[in-house]
C-alpha positions as CSV (number, residue, x, y, z in Angstrom):
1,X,-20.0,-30.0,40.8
2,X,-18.1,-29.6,37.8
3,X,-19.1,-27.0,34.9
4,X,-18.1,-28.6,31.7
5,X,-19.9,-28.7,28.2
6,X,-21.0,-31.8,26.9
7,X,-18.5,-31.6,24.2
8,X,-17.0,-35.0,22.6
9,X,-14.6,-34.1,20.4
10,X,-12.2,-33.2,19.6
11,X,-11.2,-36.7,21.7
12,X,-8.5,-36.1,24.0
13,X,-5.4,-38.3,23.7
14,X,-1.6,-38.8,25.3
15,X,1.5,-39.4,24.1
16,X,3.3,-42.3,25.0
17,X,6.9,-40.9,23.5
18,X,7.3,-39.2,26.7
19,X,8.4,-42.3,27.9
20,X,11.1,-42.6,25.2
21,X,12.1,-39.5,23.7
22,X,15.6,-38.0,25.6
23,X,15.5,-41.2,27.6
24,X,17.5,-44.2,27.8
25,X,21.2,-42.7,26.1
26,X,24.3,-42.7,28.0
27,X,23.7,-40.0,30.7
28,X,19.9,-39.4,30.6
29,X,16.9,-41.1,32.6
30,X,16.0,-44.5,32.3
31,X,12.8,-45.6,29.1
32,X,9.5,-45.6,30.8
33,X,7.6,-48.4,29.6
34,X,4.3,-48.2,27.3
35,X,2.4,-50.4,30.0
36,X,3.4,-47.6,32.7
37,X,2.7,-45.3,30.6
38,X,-1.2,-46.4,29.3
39,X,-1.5,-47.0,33.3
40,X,-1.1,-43.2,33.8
41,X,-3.5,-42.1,31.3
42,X,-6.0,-44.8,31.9
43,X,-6.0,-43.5,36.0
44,X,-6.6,-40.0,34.8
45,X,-9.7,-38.7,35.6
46,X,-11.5,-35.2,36.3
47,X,-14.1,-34.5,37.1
48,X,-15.3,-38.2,36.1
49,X,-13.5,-37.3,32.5
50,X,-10.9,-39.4,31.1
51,X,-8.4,-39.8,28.0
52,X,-10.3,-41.0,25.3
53,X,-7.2,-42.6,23.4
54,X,-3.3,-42.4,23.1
55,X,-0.9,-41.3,20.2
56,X,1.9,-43.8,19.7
57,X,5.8,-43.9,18.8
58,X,6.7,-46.9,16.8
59,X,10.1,-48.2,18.1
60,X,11.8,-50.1,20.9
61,X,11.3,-50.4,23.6
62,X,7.5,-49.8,23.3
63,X,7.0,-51.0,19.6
64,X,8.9,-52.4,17.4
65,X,9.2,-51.3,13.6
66,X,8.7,-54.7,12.2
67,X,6.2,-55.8,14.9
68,X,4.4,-59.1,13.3
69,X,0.7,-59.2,13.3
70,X,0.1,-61.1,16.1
71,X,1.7,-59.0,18.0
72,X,-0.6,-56.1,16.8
73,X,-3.5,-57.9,17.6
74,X,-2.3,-58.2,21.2
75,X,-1.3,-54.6,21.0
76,X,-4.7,-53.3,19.9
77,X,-6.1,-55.5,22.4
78,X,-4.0,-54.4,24.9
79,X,-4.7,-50.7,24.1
80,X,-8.6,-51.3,23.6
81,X,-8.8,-53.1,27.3
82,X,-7.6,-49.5,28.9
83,X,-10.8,-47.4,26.9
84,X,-8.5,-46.2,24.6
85,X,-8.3,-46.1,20.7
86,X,-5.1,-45.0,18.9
87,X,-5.0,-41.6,16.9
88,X,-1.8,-40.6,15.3
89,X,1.5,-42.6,15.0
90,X,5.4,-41.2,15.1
91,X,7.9,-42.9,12.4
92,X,11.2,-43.3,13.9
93,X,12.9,-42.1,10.8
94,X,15.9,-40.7,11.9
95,X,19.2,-42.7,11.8
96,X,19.8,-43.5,14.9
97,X,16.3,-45.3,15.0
98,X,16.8,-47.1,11.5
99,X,15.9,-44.0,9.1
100,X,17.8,-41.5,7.0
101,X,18.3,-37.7,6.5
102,X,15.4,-36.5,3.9
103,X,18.1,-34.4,2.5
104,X,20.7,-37.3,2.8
105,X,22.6,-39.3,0.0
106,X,20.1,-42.1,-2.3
107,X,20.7,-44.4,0.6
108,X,19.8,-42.6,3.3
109,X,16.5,-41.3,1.9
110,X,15.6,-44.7,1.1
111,X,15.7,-45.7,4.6
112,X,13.9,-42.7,5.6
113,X,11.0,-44.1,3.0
114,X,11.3,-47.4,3.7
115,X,10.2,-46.1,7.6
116,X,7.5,-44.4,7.0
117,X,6.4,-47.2,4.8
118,X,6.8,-49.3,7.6
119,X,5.1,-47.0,10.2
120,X,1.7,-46.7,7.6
121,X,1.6,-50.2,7.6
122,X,1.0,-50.6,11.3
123,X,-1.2,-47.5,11.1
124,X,-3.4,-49.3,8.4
125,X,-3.7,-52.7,10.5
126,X,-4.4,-50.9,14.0
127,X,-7.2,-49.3,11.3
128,X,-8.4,-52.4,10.3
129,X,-8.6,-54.1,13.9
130,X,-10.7,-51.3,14.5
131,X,-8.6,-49.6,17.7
132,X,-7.6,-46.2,15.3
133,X,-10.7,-44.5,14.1
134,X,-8.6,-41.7,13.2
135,X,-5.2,-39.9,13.3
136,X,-1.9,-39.7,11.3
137,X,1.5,-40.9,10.4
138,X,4.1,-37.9,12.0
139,X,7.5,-37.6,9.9
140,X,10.0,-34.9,9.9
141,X,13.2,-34.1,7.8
142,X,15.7,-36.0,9.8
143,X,18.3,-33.3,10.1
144,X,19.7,-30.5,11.5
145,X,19.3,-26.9,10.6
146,X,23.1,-26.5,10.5
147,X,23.1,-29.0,8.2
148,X,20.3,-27.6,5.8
149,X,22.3,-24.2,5.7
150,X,24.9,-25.9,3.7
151,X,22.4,-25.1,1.0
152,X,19.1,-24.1,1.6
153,X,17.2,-23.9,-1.3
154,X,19.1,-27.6,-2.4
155,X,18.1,-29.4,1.1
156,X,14.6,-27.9,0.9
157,X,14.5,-29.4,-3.0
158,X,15.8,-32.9,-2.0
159,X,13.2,-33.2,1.4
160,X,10.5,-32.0,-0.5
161,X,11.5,-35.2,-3.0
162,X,12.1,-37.3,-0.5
163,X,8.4,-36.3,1.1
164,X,6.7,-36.8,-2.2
165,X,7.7,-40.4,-2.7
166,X,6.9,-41.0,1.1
167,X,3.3,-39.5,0.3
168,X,3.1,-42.0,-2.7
169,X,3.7,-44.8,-0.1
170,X,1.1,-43.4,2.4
171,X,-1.2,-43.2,-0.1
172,X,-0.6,-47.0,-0.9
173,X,-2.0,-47.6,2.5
174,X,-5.3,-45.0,2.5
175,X,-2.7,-43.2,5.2
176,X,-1.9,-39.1,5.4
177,X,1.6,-37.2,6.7
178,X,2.3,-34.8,9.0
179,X,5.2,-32.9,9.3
180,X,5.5,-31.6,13.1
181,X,7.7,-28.0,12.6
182,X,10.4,-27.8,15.2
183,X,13.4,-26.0,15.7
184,X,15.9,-28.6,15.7
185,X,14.4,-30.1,11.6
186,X,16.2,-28.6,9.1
187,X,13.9,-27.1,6.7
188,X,11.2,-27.2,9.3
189,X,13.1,-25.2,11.6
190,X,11.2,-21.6,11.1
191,X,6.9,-20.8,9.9
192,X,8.4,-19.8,6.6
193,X,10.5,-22.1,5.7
194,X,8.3,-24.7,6.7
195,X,5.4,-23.4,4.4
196,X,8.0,-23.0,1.1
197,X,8.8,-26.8,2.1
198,X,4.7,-28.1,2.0
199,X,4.5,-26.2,-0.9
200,X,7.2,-27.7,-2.9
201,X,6.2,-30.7,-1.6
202,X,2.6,-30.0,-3.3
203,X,0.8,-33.0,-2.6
204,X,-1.6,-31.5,0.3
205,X,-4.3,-34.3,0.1
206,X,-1.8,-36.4,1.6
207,X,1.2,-34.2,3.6
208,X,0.0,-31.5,5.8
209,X,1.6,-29.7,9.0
210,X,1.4,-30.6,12.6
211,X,1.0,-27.9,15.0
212,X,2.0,-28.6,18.9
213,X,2.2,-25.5,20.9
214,X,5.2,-26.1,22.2
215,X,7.3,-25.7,19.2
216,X,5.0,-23.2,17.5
217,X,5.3,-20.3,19.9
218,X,9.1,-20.5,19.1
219,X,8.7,-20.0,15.6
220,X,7.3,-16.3,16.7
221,X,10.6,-15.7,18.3
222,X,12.7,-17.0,15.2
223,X,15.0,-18.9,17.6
224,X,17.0,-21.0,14.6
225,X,15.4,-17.8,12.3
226,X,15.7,-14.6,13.2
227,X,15.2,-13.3,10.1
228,X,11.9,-15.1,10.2
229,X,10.9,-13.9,13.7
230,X,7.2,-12.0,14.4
231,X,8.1,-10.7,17.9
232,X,10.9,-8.0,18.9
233,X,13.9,-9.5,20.2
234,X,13.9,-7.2,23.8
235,X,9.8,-8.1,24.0
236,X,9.2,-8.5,27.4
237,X,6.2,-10.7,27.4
238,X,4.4,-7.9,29.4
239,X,1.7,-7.3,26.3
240,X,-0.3,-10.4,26.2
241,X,-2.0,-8.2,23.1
242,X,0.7,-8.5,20.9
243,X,1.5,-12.1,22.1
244,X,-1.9,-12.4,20.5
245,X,-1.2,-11.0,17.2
246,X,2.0,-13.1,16.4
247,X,0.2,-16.2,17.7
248,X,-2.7,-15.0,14.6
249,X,0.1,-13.6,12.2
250,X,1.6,-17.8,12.4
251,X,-1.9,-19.5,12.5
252,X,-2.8,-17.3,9.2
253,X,-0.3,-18.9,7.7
254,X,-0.2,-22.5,9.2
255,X,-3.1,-23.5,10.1
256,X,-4.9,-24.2,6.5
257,X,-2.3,-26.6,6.3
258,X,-2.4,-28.3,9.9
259,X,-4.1,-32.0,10.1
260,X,-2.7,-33.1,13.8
261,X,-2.4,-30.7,16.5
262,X,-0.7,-30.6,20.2
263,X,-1.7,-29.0,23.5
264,X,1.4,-28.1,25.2
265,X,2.6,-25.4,27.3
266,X,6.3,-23.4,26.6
267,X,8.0,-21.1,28.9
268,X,10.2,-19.6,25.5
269,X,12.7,-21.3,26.1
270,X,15.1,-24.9,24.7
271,X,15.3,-27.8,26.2
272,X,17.1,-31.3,25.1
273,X,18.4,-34.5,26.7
274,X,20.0,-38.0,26.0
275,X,20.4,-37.9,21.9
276,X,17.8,-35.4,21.5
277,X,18.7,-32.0,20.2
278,X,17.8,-28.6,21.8
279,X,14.1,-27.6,20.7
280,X,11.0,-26.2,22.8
281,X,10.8,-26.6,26.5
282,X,7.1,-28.6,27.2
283,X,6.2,-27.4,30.3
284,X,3.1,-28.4,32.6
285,X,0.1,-26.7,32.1
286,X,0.4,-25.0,35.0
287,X,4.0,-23.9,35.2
288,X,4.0,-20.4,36.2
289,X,7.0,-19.3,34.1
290,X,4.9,-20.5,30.5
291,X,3.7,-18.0,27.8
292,X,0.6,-19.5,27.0
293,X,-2.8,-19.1,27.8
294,X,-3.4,-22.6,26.6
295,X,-7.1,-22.7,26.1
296,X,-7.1,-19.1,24.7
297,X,-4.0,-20.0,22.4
298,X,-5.2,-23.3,21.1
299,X,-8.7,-21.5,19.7
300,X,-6.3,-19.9,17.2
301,X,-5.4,-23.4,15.9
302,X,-8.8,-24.9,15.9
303,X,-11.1,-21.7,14.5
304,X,-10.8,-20.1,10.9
305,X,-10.4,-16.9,10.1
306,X,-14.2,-16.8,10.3
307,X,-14.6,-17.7,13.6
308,X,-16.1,-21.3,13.1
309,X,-14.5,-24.5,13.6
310,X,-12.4,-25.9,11.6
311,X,-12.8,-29.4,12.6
312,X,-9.4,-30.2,10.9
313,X,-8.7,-33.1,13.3
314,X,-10.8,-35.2,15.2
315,X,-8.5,-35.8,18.0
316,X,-6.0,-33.4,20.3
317,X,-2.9,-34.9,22.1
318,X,-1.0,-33.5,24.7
319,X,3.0,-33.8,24.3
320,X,4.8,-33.8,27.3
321,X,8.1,-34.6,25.5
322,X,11.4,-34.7,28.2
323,X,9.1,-34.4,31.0
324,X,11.9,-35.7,34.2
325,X,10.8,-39.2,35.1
326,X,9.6,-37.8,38.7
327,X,7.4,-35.8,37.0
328,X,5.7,-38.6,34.8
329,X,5.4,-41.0,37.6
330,X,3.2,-38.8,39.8
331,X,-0.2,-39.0,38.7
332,X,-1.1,-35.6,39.3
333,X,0.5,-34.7,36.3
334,X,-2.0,-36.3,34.0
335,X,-5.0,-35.2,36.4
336,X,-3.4,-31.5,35.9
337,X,-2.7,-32.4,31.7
338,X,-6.3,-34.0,31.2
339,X,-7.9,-30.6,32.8
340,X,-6.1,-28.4,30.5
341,X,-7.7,-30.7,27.6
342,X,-10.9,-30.8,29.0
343,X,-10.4,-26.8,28.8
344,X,-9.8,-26.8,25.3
345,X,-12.6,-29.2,24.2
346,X,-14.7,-27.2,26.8
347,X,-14.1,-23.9,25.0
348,X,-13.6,-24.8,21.4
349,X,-15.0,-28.7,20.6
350,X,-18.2,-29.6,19.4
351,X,-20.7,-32.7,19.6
352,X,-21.7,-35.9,18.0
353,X,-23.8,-38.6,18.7
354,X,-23.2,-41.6,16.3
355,X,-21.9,-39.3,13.6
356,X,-24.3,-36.3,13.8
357,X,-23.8,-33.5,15.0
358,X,-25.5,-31.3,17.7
359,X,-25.9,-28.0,18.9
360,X,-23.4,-27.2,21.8
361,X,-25.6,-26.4,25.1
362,X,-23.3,-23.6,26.7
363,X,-20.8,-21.0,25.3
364,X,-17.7,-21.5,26.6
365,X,-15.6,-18.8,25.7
366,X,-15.8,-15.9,23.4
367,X,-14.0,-16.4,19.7
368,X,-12.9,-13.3,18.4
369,X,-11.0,-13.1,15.0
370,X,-9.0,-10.6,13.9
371,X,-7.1,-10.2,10.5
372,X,-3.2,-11.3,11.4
373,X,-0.6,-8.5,11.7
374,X,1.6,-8.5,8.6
375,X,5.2,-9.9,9.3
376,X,6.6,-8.4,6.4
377,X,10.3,-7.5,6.9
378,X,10.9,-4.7,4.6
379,X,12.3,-2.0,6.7
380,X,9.8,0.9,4.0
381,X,6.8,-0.9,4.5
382,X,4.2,0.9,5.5
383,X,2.0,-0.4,8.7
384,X,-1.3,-1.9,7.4
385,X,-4.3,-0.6,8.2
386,X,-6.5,-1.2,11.2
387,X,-8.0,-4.7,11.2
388,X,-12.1,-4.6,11.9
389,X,-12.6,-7.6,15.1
390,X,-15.2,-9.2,15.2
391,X,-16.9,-10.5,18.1
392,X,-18.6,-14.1,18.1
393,X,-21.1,-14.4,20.8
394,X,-22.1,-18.1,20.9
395,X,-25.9,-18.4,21.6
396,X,-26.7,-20.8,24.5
397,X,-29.0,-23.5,22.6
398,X,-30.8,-26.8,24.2
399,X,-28.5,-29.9,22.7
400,X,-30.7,-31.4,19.9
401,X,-29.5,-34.1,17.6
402,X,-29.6,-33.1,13.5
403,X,-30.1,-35.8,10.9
404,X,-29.4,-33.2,8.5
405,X,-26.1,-31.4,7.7
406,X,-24.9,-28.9,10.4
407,X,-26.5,-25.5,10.1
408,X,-24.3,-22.3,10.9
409,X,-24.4,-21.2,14.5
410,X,-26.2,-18.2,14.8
411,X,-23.9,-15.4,15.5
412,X,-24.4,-11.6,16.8
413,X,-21.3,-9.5,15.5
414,X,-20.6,-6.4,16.9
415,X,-17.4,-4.6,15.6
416,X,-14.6,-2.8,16.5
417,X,-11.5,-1.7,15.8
418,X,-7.8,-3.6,16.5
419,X,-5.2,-1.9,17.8
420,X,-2.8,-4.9,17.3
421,X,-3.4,-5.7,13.4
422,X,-1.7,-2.1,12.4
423,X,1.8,-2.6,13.5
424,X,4.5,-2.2,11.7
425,X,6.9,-5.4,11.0
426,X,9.2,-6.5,13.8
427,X,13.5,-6.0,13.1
428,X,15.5,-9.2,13.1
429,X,16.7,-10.7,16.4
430,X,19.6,-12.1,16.8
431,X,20.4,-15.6,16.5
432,X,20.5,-17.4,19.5
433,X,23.3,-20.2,20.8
């Protein structure tokens, strides 16, 4: 008998660049094909639970960049026959898939544009057949963090530019950006540099961050930034207590920015193949050598500071990017992927029944929020004082439908005192190969 809430959103989604991404260059795995790929998430199922959409990449072999509007039609159709709706789209704007550097010459930051303009327009007309309720248009900087050190504060200038007049061109379409931080985007490549870049970029109606989990928990370690790092270099994983602070210490910082988010397990380490450069390992959810507590790790991304929801996003994806081939094909692996997003929406979704929202019938897990440890660097500062943590009990209430706004959930707070907020700031760690 399974033991789930009745939770519907956030809705659970897959990526389909899985099939693509590292695959199909001189040397790597063969492409996997988008109808193999909607196969395997449509056959998932737990616990009578199943996908409740996918998250696209826009470019050959599974879609084409200029794809007429027939062709969409066929596409939506196609997607809408397997249960699904489409959520958030990728825009092949790197050069080798038709784009540009965002930090490149006038040329090549046209091209990088002229993608994403292309990319919102089959965002917008999946929106108006009425298969994408939801979701948005993924970007990055197109280059490589060696590159960008050439001259920082220039690079971060001209991709802040570059994003601006790709915001201008989302706009045009009623379409919002998100810029998914890795290690391998220059001027994405570390939590700070990331925020100086949104916030240069200023337009945060329209361009926000995208969190997967994957990627995040190597900003902690500083991998392309040491000197941005929040964990020790000779941390031995051993404290999951002060895993816990860095992972509040970066979603302090991120997370009022983040408008698409992905469930993904890391075991803290690289990982690249076929054209794609080095950046963090996805993992499956079970993978005994990964650092996450996934549902525990993900409630940092989808509550405030304040404990509540943030209800940011309406949808969560899972990104199993350079998963081997054997892997994908087994369909296990999406039975053991859709549980760990079940998990998730289990412990930290909510519920609505033709837009209105209801009361959640069973607390899942207990949320509790402490103030971030300080990162700061400076080797005088003084250790901040101890953080009061709070801790949010939900109460178990009978599911009832509200016509009216959503009321607060009641809360009983009892306090106590952190031991992890009052650390002092970790040392550099050296850059890795």
């Amino acid at each position: 008998m399974s033991n789930h809430s009745n939770n519907n959103y956030p809705r659970l989604h897959n990526a389909m660049w899985p099939g693509l991404v590292g695959k199909g260059s001189p040397g790597a795995e063969p492409f996997i094909g988008l109808d193999t790929m909607l196969d395997l998430s449509a056959q998932a199922q737990v616990d009578g639970i199943r996908f409740d959409g996918v998250d696209l990449f826009l470019h050959d072999p599974h879609i084409n960049i200029d794809i007429s509007d027939s062709d969409l039609k066929r596409l939506a159709d196609k997607i809408r026959s397997k249960g699904f709706v489409v959520g958030s789209v990728v825009a092949p704007v790197w050069p080798p898939t038709g784009g540009g550097s965002a930090m490149g010459n006038e040329e090549e930051r046209g091209k990088f544009v002229e993608q994403v303009r292309k990319a919102c327009r089959i965002a917008a007309r999946l929106r108006e057949l009425g298969v994408r309720p939801y979701g948005v248009v993924r970007i990055d900087s197109a280059c490589s963090p060696n590159d960008w050190l050439k001259d920082p504060e220039g690079n971060t200038k001209l991709i802040a530019q570059t994003f601006r007049k790709a915001a201008d061109v989302a706009e045009s379409f009623g379409e919002r950006l998100a810029a998914e931080g890795e290690i391998c985007w220059g001027g994405m490549h570390s939590w700070r540099e990331m925020i100086k870049l949104l916030e240069l970029t200023a337009r945060p109606e329209t361009i926000g961050f995208q969190a997967d989990m994957a990627h995040t928990l190597l900003y902690t370690l500083g991998y392309n930034a040491p000197e941005d790092a929040i964990l020790p270099p000779d941390w031995d994983w051993s404290d999951p207590k002060r895993l816990d602070a860095a992972m509040k210490t970066l979603t302090a910082a991120l997370r009022p920015r983040t408008i698409d988010f992905h469930v993904a397990q890391n075991d803290a380490t690289v990982h690249g193949s076929g054209t794609h450069d080095k950046t963090g390992h996805h993992c499956l959810p079970n993978d005994p050598n990964g650092k996450l507590r996934i549902t525990h790790h993900a409630g940092y991304w989808l509550h405030g500071e304040d404990g509540r929801l943030t209800k940011a996003f309406r949808h969560i994806c899972w990104d199993g990017c350079m998963f081997p081939n054997e892997v994908m094909m087994k369909q296990q692996t999406w039975n053991d992927i859709l549980s760990a997003m079940i998990a998730v929406r289990d412990a930290h979704g909510w519920r609505e029944i033709d837009g209105a929202n209801v009361k959640a019938t069973k607390a899942m897990e207990t949320v509790v929020i402490t103030k971030p440890a300080k990162p700061a660097a400076k080797p005088t500062a003084r250790p901040a004082k101890k953080a009061a943590r709070k801790k949010v009990i939900r109460k178990v209430v009978k599911a009832k439908v509200k016509k009216v706004a959503k009321k607060p959930v009641k809360k009983t707070v009892k306090l106590k005192t952190s031991k992890s907020s009052g650390k002092k700031a970790v040392k550099k760690i050296s850059r890795r190969k």
